[in-house]
C-alpha positions in Angstrom: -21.8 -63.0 -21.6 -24.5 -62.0 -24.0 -27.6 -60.3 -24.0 -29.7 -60.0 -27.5 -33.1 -58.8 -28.4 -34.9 -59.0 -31.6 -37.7 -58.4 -33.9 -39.4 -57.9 -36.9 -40.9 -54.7 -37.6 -43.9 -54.1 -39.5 -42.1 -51.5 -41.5 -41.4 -51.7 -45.4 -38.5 -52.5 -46.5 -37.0 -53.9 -43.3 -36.8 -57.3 -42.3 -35.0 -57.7 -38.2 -34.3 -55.2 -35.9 -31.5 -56.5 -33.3 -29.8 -55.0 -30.1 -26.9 -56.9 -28.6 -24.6 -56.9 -26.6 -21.2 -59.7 -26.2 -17.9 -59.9 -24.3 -16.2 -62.6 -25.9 -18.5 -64.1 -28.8 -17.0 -64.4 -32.0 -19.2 -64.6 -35.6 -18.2 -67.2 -37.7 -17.7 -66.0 -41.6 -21.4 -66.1 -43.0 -23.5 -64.1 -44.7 -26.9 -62.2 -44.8 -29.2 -62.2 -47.8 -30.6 -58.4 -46.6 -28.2 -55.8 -46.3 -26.7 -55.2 -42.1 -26.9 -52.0 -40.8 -25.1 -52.0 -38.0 -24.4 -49.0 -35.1 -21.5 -49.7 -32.2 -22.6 -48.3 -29.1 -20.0 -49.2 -26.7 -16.5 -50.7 -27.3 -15.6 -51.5 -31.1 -15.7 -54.4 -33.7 -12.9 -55.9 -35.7 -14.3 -57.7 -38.7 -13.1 -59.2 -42.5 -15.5 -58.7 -45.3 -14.6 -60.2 -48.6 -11.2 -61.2 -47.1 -10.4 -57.6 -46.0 -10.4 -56.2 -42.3 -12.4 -53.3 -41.0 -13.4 -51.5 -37.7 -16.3 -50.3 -36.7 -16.3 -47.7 -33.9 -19.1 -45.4 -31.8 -18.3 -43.0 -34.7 -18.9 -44.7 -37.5 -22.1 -46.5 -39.6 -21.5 -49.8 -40.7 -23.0 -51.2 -44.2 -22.6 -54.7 -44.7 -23.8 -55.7 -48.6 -26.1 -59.0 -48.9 -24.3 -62.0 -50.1 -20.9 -60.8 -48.9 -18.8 -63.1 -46.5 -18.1 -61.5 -43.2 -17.1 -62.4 -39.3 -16.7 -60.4 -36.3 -15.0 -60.0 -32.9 -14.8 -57.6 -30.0 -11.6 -55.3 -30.0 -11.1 -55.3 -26.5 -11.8 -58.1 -23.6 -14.6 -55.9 -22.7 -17.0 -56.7 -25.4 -19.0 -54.3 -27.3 -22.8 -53.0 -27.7 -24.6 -52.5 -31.1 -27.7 -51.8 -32.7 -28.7 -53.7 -36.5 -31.1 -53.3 -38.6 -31.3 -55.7 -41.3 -32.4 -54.0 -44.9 -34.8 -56.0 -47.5 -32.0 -56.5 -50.8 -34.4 -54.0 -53.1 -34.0 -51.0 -51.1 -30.6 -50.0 -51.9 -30.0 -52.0 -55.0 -27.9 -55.0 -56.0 -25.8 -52.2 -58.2 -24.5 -51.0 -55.3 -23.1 -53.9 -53.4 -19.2 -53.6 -55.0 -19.1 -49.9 -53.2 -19.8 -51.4 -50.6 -17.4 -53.5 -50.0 -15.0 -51.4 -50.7 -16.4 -48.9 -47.9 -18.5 -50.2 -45.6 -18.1 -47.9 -43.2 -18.5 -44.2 -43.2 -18.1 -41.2 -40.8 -21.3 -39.1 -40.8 -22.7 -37.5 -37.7 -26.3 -36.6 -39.7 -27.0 -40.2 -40.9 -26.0 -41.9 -37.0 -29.0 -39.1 -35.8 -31.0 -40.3 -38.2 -30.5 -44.3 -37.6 -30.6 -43.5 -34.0 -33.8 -41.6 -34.1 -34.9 -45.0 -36.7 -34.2 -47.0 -33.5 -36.2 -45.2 -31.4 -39.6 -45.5 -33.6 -38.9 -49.1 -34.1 -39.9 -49.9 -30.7 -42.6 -52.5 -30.6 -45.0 -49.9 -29.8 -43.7 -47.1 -32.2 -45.9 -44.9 -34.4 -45.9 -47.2 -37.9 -45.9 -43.7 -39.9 -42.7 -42.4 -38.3 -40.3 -45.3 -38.7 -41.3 -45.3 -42.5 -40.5 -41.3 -42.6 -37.1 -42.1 -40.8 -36.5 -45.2 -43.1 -36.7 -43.0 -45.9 -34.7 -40.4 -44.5 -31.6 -42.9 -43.6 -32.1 -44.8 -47.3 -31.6 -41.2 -49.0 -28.4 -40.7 -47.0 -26.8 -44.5 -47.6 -27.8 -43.8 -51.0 -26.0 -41.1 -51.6 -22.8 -42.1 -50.0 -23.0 -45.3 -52.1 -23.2 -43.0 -54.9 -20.7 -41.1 -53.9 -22.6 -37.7 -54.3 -23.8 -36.5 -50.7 -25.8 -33.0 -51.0 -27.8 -31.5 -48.2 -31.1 -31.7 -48.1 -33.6 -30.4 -51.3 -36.0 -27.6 -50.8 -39.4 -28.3 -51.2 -42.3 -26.8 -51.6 -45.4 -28.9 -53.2 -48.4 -27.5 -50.9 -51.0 -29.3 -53.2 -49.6 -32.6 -52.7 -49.4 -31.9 -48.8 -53.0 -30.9 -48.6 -53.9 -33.6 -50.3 -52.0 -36.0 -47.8 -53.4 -34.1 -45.2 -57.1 -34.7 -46.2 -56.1 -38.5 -46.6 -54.7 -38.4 -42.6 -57.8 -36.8 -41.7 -59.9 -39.1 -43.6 -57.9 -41.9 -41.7 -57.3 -41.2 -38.2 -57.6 -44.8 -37.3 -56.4 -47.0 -39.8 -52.9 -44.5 -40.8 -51.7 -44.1 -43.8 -48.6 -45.7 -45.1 -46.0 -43.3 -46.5 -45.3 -45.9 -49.0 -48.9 -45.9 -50.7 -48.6 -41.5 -50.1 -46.0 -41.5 -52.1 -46.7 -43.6 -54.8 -50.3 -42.3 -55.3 -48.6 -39.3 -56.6 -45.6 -40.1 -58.0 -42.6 -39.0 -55.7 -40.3 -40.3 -53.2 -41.7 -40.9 -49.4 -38.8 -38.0 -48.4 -40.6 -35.7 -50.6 -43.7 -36.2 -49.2 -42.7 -35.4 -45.9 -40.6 -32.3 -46.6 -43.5 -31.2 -48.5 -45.8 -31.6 -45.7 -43.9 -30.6 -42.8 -42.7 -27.4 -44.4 -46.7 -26.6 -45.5 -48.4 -27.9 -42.0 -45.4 -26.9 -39.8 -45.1 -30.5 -38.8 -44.3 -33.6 -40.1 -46.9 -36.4 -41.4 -46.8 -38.8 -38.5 -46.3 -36.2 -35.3 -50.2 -34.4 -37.4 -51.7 -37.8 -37.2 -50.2 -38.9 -33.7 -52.0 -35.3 -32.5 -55.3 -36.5 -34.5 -55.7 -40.1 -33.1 -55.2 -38.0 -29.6 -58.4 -35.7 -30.3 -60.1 -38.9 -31.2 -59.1 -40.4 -28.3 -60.3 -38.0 -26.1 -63.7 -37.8 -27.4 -64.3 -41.3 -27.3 -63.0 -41.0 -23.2 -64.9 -38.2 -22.3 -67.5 -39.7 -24.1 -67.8 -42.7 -21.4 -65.7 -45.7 -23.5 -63.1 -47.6 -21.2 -59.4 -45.8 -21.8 -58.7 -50.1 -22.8 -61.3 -50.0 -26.0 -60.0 -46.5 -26.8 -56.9 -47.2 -28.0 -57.5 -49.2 -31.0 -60.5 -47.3 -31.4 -58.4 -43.9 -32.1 -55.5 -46.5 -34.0 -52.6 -46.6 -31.2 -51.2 -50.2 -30.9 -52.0 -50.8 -27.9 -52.7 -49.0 -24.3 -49.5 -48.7 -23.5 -48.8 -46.9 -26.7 -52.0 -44.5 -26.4 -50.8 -43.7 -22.8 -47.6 -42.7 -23.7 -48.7 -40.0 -26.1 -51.2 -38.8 -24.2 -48.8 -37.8 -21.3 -46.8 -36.5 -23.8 -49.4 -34.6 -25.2 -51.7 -33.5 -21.6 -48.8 -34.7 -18.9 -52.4 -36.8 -17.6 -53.5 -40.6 -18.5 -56.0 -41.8 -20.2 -57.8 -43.0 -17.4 -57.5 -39.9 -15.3 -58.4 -37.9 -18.1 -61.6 -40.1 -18.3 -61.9 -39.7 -14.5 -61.9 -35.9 -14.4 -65.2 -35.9 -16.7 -66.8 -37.1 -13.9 -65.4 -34.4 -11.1 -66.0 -31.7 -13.7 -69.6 -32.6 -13.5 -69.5 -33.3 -9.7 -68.6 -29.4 -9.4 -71.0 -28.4 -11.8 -73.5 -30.1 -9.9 -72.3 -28.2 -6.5 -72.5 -24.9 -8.2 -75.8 -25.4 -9.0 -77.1 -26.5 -5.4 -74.9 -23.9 -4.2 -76.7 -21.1 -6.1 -80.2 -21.4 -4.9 -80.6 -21.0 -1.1 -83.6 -20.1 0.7 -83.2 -16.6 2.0 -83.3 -16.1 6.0 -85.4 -13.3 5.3 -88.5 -14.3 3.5 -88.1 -17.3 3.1 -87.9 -16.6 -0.5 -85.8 -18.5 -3.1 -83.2 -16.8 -4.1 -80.8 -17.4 -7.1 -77.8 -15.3 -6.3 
């Protein structure tokens, strides 16, 4: 029994995303020409890479190098679940393929979070903006275990930059901003940039312009445009993907955010009519 889903993200640097699951199939040896990313979710893998065997377990990340000769086989009869994401060669470096394969697999809590978290903004209708943020996050990390020299994270503090990036969201709201282009316009990595701006704005890049799309959106709505146009209107994917932020923003729809416009002025209206009667006494007019 199998069950697989895939797709290619619009994200730099990344070329497949694949969720799977399999009871009894086996991979024949092959190889990839991106680098394999791989997270277990349920049950375990036994595997050779370069003629060597391996494991990889719930606890552990999985980096398979580009060009390397590999197979793979559930542990146990009951199969195994697992989560890929296939890397373009250029993003960890051709340098770096020896290490490796001779550690594939390493044990760290911070950098699962962080792929995990990747996953989740991968989606097909994730924010664009945060899957390159996380992306850049989980490349630091692999890079530094390949380089054998894992540090915590920098502190940063570069509030010109982040008000310049912020003045570049705001000029944006519906077309985005790569982080790539950000960061190259002045120089740095894509992590710096969004250190530098969530530690000057109090939040990071994507989650400011997520919350600026959403005060778009809701002009446009209470303005009297159909919640279908709005959404590409204020830069959301689709609907669906303008819906879901907008509940998580105002716990409403778009719709029936729309839809309120018009009993707000339905009131208004009865307080109006409700404030002039004609007075039983004089027959007078009488604003009260």
């Amino acid at each position: 029994m199998s069950e697989v889903l895939a797709w290619r993200p619009a994200v730099p640097g990344l070329t497949e995303v694949l969720h799977a699951s399999f009871t009894d199939h086996v991979y024949p040896p092959h190889t990839h020409d991106a680098w394999t990313l791989l997270l277990v979710d349920d049950g375990a893998v036994r595997y050779d890479l370069d003629r060597h065997a391996h494991g990889a377990t719930r606890s552990l990340v999985t980096l398979l190098p580009p060009g390397v000769p590999h197979d793979g086989r559930s542990q146990s009869p009951a199969g195994f679940r697992k989560r890929v994401l296939y890397l373009e060669p250029g993003t960890l470096g051709a340098h770096r393929v020896g290490t490796a394969v001779d550690q594939p697999a390493v044990d760290d809590a911070a950098l699962r979070a962080r792929l995990s978290a990747l996953h989740r903004a991968l989606a097909p209708d994730g924010d664009a903006l945060e899957a390159e943020s996380r992306l850049g996050f989980v490349l630091e990390r692999l890079g530094q275990h390949l380089d054998r020299a894992v540090a915590p994270p920098p502190a940063v503090r570069d509030d010109a930059l982040a008000d310049r990036v912020r003045e570049l969201l705001d000029a944006r709201v519906t077309e985005g901003l790569a982080l790539a282009e950000a960061a190259a316009l002045f120089g740095v990595h894509p992590t710096h940039v969004v250190r530098a701006f969530t530690r000057r704005h109090g939040l990071p890049p994507h989650r400011y312009l997520t919350g600026r799309r959403i005060d778009l959106a809701r002009r446009l709505l209470l303005a009297g445009m159909p919640a279908a146009e709005v959404a590409t209107a204020a830069g959301f994917v689709d609907q669906s993907h303008l819906t879901r932020h907008f509940r998580r923003m105002l716990a409403t729809t778009p719709a029936a955010y729309a839809r309120s416009a018009g009993r707000a002025s339905a009131r208004a209206a009865t307080a109006r009519s409700s404030s002039r009667r004609i007075s039983p006494l004089n027959g007078l007019t009488t604003v009260q």
